[in-house]
N, C-alpha and C positions, 0 to 999 in steps of 0.2 A: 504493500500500500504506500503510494505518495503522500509526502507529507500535506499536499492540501489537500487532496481526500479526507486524510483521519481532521482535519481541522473541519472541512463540512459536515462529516459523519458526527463527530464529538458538539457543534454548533447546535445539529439537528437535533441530538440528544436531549443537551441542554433546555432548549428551546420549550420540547416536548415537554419535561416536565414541569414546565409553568415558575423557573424558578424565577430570584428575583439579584439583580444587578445597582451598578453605582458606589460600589467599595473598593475601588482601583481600577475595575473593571466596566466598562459602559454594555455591554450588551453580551450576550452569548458568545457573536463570532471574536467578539476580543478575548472571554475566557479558554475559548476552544484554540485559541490560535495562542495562548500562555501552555496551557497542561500538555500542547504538542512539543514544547520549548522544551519545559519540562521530564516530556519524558522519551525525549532524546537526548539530554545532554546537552544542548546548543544552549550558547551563549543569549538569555533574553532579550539583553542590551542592544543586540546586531539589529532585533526588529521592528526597534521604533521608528528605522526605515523601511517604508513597506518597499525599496525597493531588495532589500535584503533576506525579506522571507526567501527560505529555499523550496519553494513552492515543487521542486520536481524530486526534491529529498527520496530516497525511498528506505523507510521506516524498518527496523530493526524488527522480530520478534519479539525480542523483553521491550521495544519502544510501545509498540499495539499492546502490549499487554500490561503495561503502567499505564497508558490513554486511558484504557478503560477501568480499573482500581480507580483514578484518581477522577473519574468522571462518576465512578458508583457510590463514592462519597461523597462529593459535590450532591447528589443530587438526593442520598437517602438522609444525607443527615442536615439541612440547607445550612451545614457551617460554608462562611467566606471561602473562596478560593483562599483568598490572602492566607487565610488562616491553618489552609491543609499543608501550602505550600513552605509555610514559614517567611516570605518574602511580601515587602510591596515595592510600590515605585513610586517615587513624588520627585516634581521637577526635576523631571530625568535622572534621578540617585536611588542603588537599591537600601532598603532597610529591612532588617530582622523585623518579625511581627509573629506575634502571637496572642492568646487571647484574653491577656491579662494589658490591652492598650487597645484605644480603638485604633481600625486600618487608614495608614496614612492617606488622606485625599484632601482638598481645599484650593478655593481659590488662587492662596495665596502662592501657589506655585507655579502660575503664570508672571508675579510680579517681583518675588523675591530677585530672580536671577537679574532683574533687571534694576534693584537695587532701590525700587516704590521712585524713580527718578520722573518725569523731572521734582517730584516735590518734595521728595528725600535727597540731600546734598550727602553722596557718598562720604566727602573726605571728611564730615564731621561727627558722622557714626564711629564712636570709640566703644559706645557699652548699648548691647542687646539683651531685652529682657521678652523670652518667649513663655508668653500666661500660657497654664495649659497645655504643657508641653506635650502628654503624651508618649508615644513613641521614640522624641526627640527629633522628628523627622525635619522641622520649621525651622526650629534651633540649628542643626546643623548645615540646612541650605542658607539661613543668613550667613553663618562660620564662612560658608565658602563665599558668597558674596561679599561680604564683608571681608577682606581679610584684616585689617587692622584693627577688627573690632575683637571684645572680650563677649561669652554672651552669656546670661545667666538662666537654665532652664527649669521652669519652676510647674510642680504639679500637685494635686493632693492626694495622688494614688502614689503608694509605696513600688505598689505593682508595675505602674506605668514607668514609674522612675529608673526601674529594675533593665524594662525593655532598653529606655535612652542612655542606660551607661553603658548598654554591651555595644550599640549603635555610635556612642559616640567614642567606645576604643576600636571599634571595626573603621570609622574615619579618622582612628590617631590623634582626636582632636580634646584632647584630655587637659591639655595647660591652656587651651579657646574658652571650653562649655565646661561651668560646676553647675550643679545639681542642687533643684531646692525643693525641700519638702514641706509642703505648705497650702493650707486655703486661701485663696485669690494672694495679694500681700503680704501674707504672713509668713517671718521669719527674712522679711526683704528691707535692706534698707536704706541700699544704695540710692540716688535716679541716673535715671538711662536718657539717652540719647533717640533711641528707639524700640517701642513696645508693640510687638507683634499679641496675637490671640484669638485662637481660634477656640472660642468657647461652648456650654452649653448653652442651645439656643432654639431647641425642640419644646414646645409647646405640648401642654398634657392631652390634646386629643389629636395632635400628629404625632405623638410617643404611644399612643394605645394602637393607629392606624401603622405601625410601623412592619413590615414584613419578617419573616422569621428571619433571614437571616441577619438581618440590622439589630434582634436580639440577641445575638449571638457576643457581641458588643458591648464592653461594660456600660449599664445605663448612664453612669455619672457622667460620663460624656452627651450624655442627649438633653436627659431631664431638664430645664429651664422654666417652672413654673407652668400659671396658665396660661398665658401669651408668649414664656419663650425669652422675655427680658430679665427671670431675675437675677441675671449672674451679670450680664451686660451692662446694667442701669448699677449694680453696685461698685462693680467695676468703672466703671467711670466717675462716678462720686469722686473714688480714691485713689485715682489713676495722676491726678492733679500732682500730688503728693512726690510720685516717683518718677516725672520726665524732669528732664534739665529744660534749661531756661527756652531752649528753642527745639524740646522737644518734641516725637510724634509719634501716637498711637495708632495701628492700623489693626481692625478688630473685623472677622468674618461674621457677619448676624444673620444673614441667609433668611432663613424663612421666618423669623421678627422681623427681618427691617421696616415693612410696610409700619408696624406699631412703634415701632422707634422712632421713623421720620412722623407718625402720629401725634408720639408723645412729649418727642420736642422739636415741634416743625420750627424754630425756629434758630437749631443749633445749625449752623453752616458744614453739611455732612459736606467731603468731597468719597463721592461715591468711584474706587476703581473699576472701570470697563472691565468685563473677564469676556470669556467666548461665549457663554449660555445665558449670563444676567447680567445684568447695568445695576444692579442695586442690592449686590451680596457682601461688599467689602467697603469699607467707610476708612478715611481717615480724618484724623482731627489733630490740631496743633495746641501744643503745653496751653497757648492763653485762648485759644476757644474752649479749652475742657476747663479752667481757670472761671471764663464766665458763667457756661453754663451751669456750672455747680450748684449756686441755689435754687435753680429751674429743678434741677436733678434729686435733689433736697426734697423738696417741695411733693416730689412726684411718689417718690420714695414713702414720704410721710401717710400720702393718700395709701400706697399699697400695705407697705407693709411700717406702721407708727414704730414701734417696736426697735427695728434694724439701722435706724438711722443715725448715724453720729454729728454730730455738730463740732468738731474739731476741725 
Protein backbone atom coordinates (compact mmCIF):
# COMPACT_ATOMS: atom_id res chain seq x y z
CA UNK A 1 0.00 0.00 0.00
CA UNK A 2 1.07 3.71 -0.81
CA UNK A 3 1.49 5.96 1.59
CA UNK A 4 -1.41 8.17 0.23
CA UNK A 5 -3.63 5.30 0.18
CA UNK A 6 -3.29 4.35 3.90
CA UNK A 7 -3.74 8.28 4.41
CA UNK A 8 -7.36 8.15 2.49
CA UNK A 9 -8.13 4.74 3.93
CA UNK A 10 -7.18 5.96 7.66
CA UNK A 11 -9.00 9.61 6.66
CA UNK A 12 -12.13 7.53 5.60
CA UNK A 13 -11.99 5.69 8.94
CA UNK A 14 -11.69 8.41 10.95
CA UNK A 15 -14.39 10.33 9.30
CA UNK A 16 -16.67 7.39 9.75
CA UNK A 17 -16.61 7.28 13.13
CA UNK A 18 -18.09 10.80 13.71
CA UNK A 19 -15.02 11.72 15.65
CA UNK A 20 -14.31 15.14 16.72
CA UNK A 21 -11.09 17.45 15.80
CA UNK A 22 -9.33 21.15 16.53
CA UNK A 23 -6.53 19.83 19.15
CA UNK A 24 -3.55 20.28 16.63
CA UNK A 25 -5.34 18.78 14.24
CA UNK A 26 -8.15 20.43 11.96
CA UNK A 27 -9.99 17.62 10.36
CA UNK A 28 -9.42 13.86 9.75
CA UNK A 29 -7.36 14.15 6.58
CA UNK A 30 -4.62 16.18 8.74
CA UNK A 31 -4.93 13.28 11.51
CA UNK A 32 -4.66 10.51 8.83
CA UNK A 33 -1.86 12.05 7.12
CA UNK A 34 0.14 12.49 11.10
CA UNK A 35 -0.54 8.42 12.36
CA UNK A 36 0.81 7.67 8.42
CA UNK A 37 4.13 9.85 9.60
CA UNK A 38 3.97 8.12 12.48
CA UNK A 39 3.81 4.92 11.75
CA UNK A 40 6.40 4.83 9.35
CA UNK A 41 9.04 6.46 10.97
CA UNK A 42 9.39 9.63 8.64
CA UNK A 43 10.23 12.73 9.99
CA UNK A 44 6.75 14.95 10.69
CA UNK A 45 8.47 18.18 10.32
CA UNK A 46 9.21 17.34 6.25
CA UNK A 47 5.22 17.74 5.83
CA UNK A 48 4.39 20.81 6.79
CA UNK A 49 5.31 21.18 3.11
CA UNK A 50 2.78 19.42 1.23
CA UNK A 51 5.19 19.57 -1.36
CA UNK A 52 7.16 16.85 0.77
CA UNK A 53 4.50 14.22 1.58
CA UNK A 54 5.97 11.07 -0.06
CA UNK A 55 2.78 10.54 -1.53
CA UNK A 56 4.15 7.31 -3.64
CA UNK A 57 5.95 5.82 -0.33
CA UNK A 58 5.08 2.30 -0.37
CA UNK A 59 4.27 1.20 3.34
CA UNK A 60 6.13 -1.37 5.25
CA UNK A 61 4.03 -4.27 6.84
CA UNK A 62 4.78 -3.39 10.69
CA UNK A 63 3.81 0.49 8.86
CA UNK A 64 -0.07 -0.95 7.83
CA UNK A 65 -0.12 -2.47 10.95
CA UNK A 66 0.66 0.40 13.56
CA UNK A 67 -1.87 2.74 10.94
CA UNK A 68 -4.22 0.70 12.08
CA UNK A 69 -3.51 0.01 16.32
CA UNK A 70 -3.18 3.67 16.26
CA UNK A 71 -6.37 4.46 14.29
CA UNK A 72 -8.39 1.80 16.63
CA UNK A 73 -7.44 3.85 19.50
CA UNK A 74 -8.18 7.08 18.08
CA UNK A 75 -11.23 6.15 17.57
CA UNK A 76 -12.49 3.50 20.47
CA UNK A 77 -11.21 5.47 23.06
CA UNK A 78 -11.91 9.47 21.54
CA UNK A 79 -8.56 10.25 23.43
CA UNK A 80 -6.44 13.32 21.33
CA UNK A 81 -4.36 12.15 18.76
CA UNK A 82 -1.89 14.46 20.44
CA UNK A 83 -2.32 12.43 23.39
CA UNK A 84 -1.66 8.76 21.93
CA UNK A 85 1.15 10.17 20.04
CA UNK A 86 2.86 11.95 22.88
CA UNK A 87 3.66 14.92 20.51
CA UNK A 88 2.19 18.33 19.35
CA UNK A 89 3.03 21.05 17.12
CA UNK A 90 2.69 24.85 17.77
CA UNK A 91 4.24 27.58 15.41
CA UNK A 92 6.05 25.17 13.70
CA UNK A 93 8.20 23.57 17.02
CA UNK A 94 7.44 19.87 18.23
CA UNK A 95 6.50 19.48 22.18
CA UNK A 96 6.15 16.50 24.43
CA UNK A 97 2.24 16.28 25.55
CA UNK A 98 0.45 14.23 27.44
CA UNK A 99 -2.59 14.37 29.55
CA UNK A 100 -1.71 15.94 32.46
CA UNK A 101 -1.44 19.61 30.14
CA UNK A 102 -3.97 20.71 27.74
CA UNK A 103 -2.69 20.06 23.72
CA UNK A 104 -0.79 22.95 22.59
CA UNK A 105 -2.90 25.02 19.89
CA UNK A 106 -3.71 29.11 19.98
CA UNK A 107 -3.67 31.97 18.11
CA UNK A 108 -0.85 33.10 19.30
CA UNK A 109 1.23 31.15 17.00
CA UNK A 110 0.75 32.86 14.01
CA UNK A 111 2.01 36.16 15.84
CA UNK A 112 4.79 35.09 18.35
CA UNK A 113 7.26 34.22 15.52
CA UNK A 114 6.67 37.42 14.20
CA UNK A 115 7.46 39.14 17.51
CA UNK A 116 3.35 41.00 18.17
CA UNK A 117 5.41 43.73 15.69
CA UNK A 118 4.70 46.33 14.53
CA UNK A 119 3.21 47.05 18.15
CA UNK A 120 5.78 45.03 20.08
CA UNK A 121 9.38 46.97 19.61
CA UNK A 122 11.50 43.63 19.66
CA UNK A 123 14.80 45.31 21.06
CA UNK A 124 12.93 46.27 24.36
CA UNK A 125 11.50 42.95 25.38
CA UNK A 126 14.04 41.92 28.10
CA UNK A 127 11.44 39.99 30.49
CA UNK A 128 8.52 37.47 29.38
CA UNK A 129 5.93 36.44 31.43
CA UNK A 130 3.66 33.52 29.86
CA UNK A 131 0.19 33.28 32.29
CA UNK A 132 -0.93 29.92 31.94
CA UNK A 133 1.77 28.20 30.64
CA UNK A 134 0.65 24.84 30.35
CA UNK A 135 2.66 22.66 28.32
CA UNK A 136 5.30 25.51 28.18
CA UNK A 137 4.77 25.57 24.59
CA UNK A 138 4.12 29.84 24.25
CA UNK A 139 6.85 30.31 26.72
CA UNK A 140 9.31 28.71 24.66
CA UNK A 141 8.39 30.04 21.19
CA UNK A 142 8.72 33.67 22.77
CA UNK A 143 12.44 32.14 24.09
CA UNK A 144 13.13 31.73 20.44
CA UNK A 145 11.69 34.87 19.27
CA UNK A 146 12.98 36.64 21.68
CA UNK A 147 16.38 35.85 22.17
CA UNK A 148 17.43 38.50 24.58
CA UNK A 149 14.78 38.07 26.54
CA UNK A 150 14.43 36.10 30.07
CA UNK A 151 10.86 34.47 30.37
CA UNK A 152 9.02 33.46 33.25
CA UNK A 153 6.42 30.48 32.88
CA UNK A 154 3.86 30.47 35.29
CA UNK A 155 0.96 27.81 35.89
CA UNK A 156 -1.36 26.42 38.78
CA UNK A 157 -1.09 22.93 37.63
CA UNK A 158 1.91 21.08 39.29
CA UNK A 159 1.16 18.75 36.43
CA UNK A 160 1.32 21.14 33.61
CA UNK A 161 4.51 22.43 35.04
CA UNK A 162 5.94 18.98 35.03
CA UNK A 163 5.14 18.79 31.06
CA UNK A 164 7.03 22.53 30.57
CA UNK A 165 10.26 21.58 32.25
CA UNK A 166 10.81 18.34 30.24
CA UNK A 167 9.92 20.80 27.16
CA UNK A 168 11.83 23.38 28.11
CA UNK A 169 15.35 20.84 28.64
CA UNK A 170 14.35 19.14 25.33
CA UNK A 171 14.83 23.01 23.82
CA UNK A 172 18.20 23.49 26.32
CA UNK A 173 16.51 26.60 27.38
CA UNK A 174 16.94 26.09 31.14
CA UNK A 175 19.16 29.58 32.03
CA UNK A 176 15.97 31.60 29.31
CA UNK A 177 12.48 29.83 31.00
CA UNK A 178 12.14 29.27 35.39
CA UNK A 179 9.07 27.97 36.25
CA UNK A 180 6.24 29.36 38.43
CA UNK A 181 3.83 27.61 40.50
CA UNK A 182 1.02 29.68 41.13
CA UNK A 183 -2.74 31.15 40.79
CA UNK A 184 -2.82 33.91 38.20
CA UNK A 185 0.17 36.32 40.09
CA UNK A 186 0.91 34.52 42.62
CA UNK A 187 4.29 33.88 43.83
CA UNK A 188 5.31 36.79 40.84
CA UNK A 189 6.94 39.69 41.59
CA UNK A 190 8.94 40.88 39.07
CA UNK A 191 7.17 43.38 35.96
CA UNK A 192 7.65 42.27 32.44
CA UNK A 193 8.13 43.98 29.42
CA UNK A 194 5.63 41.40 27.81
CA UNK A 195 2.66 39.21 29.04
CA UNK A 196 1.49 36.69 26.99
CA UNK A 197 -1.88 34.30 28.03
CA UNK A 198 -3.71 32.15 26.88
CA UNK A 199 -6.31 31.45 29.59
CA UNK A 200 -9.56 29.91 30.63
CA UNK A 201 -12.07 31.28 28.68
CA UNK A 202 -14.97 28.49 28.04
CA UNK A 203 -18.19 29.41 29.29
CA UNK A 204 -20.27 26.96 31.42
CA UNK A 205 -22.63 25.87 28.77
CA UNK A 206 -19.93 25.74 25.95
CA UNK A 207 -17.94 23.40 28.65
CA UNK A 208 -21.04 21.19 29.05
CA UNK A 209 -21.55 21.30 24.93
CA UNK A 210 -17.84 20.25 24.63
CA UNK A 211 -17.02 16.86 22.77
CA UNK A 212 -15.47 13.88 24.23
CA UNK A 213 -12.59 14.21 23.30
CA UNK A 214 -11.99 18.09 24.56
CA UNK A 215 -12.80 16.13 27.81
CA UNK A 216 -10.00 14.23 27.69
CA UNK A 217 -8.24 17.63 28.79
CA UNK A 218 -7.76 19.00 32.07
CA UNK A 219 -10.91 21.13 32.61
CA UNK A 220 -8.97 23.98 34.50
CA UNK A 221 -7.83 24.99 31.39
CA UNK A 222 -11.58 25.41 29.85
CA UNK A 223 -13.60 26.33 32.90
CA UNK A 224 -14.04 30.39 32.99
CA UNK A 225 -17.38 30.83 34.62
CA UNK A 226 -20.79 31.72 33.18
CA UNK A 227 -19.65 33.81 30.38
CA UNK A 228 -16.17 32.72 30.01
CA UNK A 229 -14.54 36.05 31.68
CA UNK A 230 -13.75 35.12 35.15
CA UNK A 231 -10.12 34.58 34.90
CA UNK A 232 -9.63 37.30 32.17
CA UNK A 233 -11.40 40.27 33.91
CA UNK A 234 -9.36 39.39 37.19
CA UNK A 235 -6.41 39.09 35.22
CA UNK A 236 -6.40 42.31 34.06
CA UNK A 237 -7.42 44.12 37.20
CA UNK A 238 -3.87 42.87 38.35
CA UNK A 239 -2.03 42.73 35.27
CA UNK A 240 -1.42 46.71 35.81
CA UNK A 241 0.73 45.64 38.69
CA UNK A 242 3.26 43.59 36.66
CA UNK A 243 4.05 45.27 33.19
CA UNK A 244 6.94 47.84 33.12
CA UNK A 245 6.34 51.32 32.27
CA UNK A 246 5.74 50.65 28.51
CA UNK A 247 4.58 47.46 29.00
CA UNK A 248 2.16 44.92 26.97
CA UNK A 249 -0.34 42.28 27.59
CA UNK A 250 -1.55 40.14 24.75
CA UNK A 251 -4.28 37.66 26.02
CA UNK A 252 -6.27 34.98 23.67
CA UNK A 253 -10.28 35.34 24.96
CA UNK A 254 -11.67 33.54 21.95
CA UNK A 255 -15.11 32.73 22.57
CA UNK A 256 -15.67 35.60 25.44
CA UNK A 257 -14.57 38.23 23.44
CA UNK A 258 -17.93 39.24 22.02
CA UNK A 259 -18.68 39.83 26.21
CA UNK A 260 -15.52 41.43 26.89
CA UNK A 261 -15.75 44.14 24.18
CA UNK A 262 -19.53 44.09 25.90
CA UNK A 263 -18.32 44.78 29.15
CA UNK A 264 -15.88 47.27 28.50
CA UNK A 265 -16.64 48.64 25.01
CA UNK A 266 -14.95 51.36 25.91
CA UNK A 267 -11.31 49.83 26.75
CA UNK A 268 -9.34 50.53 23.28
CA UNK A 269 -8.93 46.59 22.49
CA UNK A 270 -6.25 46.36 19.53
CA UNK A 271 -7.61 43.13 18.31
CA UNK A 272 -4.64 40.66 16.36
CA UNK A 273 -5.89 39.50 12.79
CA UNK A 274 -5.39 35.45 12.91
CA UNK A 275 -6.56 33.24 9.63
CA UNK A 276 -10.04 32.11 11.17
CA UNK A 277 -11.20 35.40 13.54
CA UNK A 278 -10.45 39.14 13.75
CA UNK A 279 -11.51 39.16 17.35
CA UNK A 280 -9.64 36.07 19.24
CA UNK A 281 -6.59 37.91 20.54
CA UNK A 282 -6.50 41.46 22.04
CA UNK A 283 -3.62 43.41 23.02
CA UNK A 284 -3.56 46.25 25.46
CA UNK A 285 -0.75 48.62 26.68
CA UNK A 286 0.72 49.14 30.78
CA UNK A 287 -1.57 52.74 30.75
CA UNK A 288 -4.65 51.45 28.88
CA UNK A 289 -4.81 48.60 31.42
CA UNK A 290 -3.77 51.46 34.05
CA UNK A 291 -7.13 53.33 33.01
CA UNK A 292 -9.29 50.92 32.75
CA UNK A 293 -8.85 49.56 36.20
CA UNK A 294 -11.69 51.00 37.91
CA UNK A 295 -14.00 50.21 34.84
CA UNK A 296 -12.77 46.73 35.77
CA UNK A 297 -13.27 47.28 39.53
CA UNK A 298 -16.55 48.36 39.05
CA UNK A 299 -17.51 45.34 36.83
CA UNK A 300 -15.98 42.99 39.14
CA UNK A 301 -17.97 44.27 42.09
CA UNK A 302 -21.36 43.74 40.11
CA UNK A 303 -20.12 39.96 39.56
CA UNK A 304 -18.52 38.70 41.97
CA UNK A 305 -18.40 41.62 45.41
CA UNK A 306 -16.42 39.22 47.39
CA UNK A 307 -13.06 38.98 44.88
CA UNK A 308 -12.22 42.32 44.41
CA UNK A 309 -9.36 44.08 45.83
CA UNK A 310 -8.89 47.65 46.17
CA UNK A 311 -5.20 47.98 46.39
Amino acid sequence: MRFSEAVVRTARQLEAAGLSYGQGFQDADDEALRIAYAASGLEFSACLSDDNIPHELLLTDDAISIIATITHERIASRQPLAYILKEAWFSGNRFYIDERAIIPRSYFSEWIPDQFQPWVDPVQVRTILDMCCGSGCMGICCALAFPDAVVLASDNSSDALDVASRNISDYGLQQRIRLNHGNMFEGIEERFDLIVCNPPYVSADRFMALPPEYCKEPDVAFRAGADGLDFILEMLLESGKYLTANGIIVVESGTASAKLEEFLDDVPFVWLSTEFDEKVLFLLEADQIRTARNKIIRLLEIRNPASVSSD
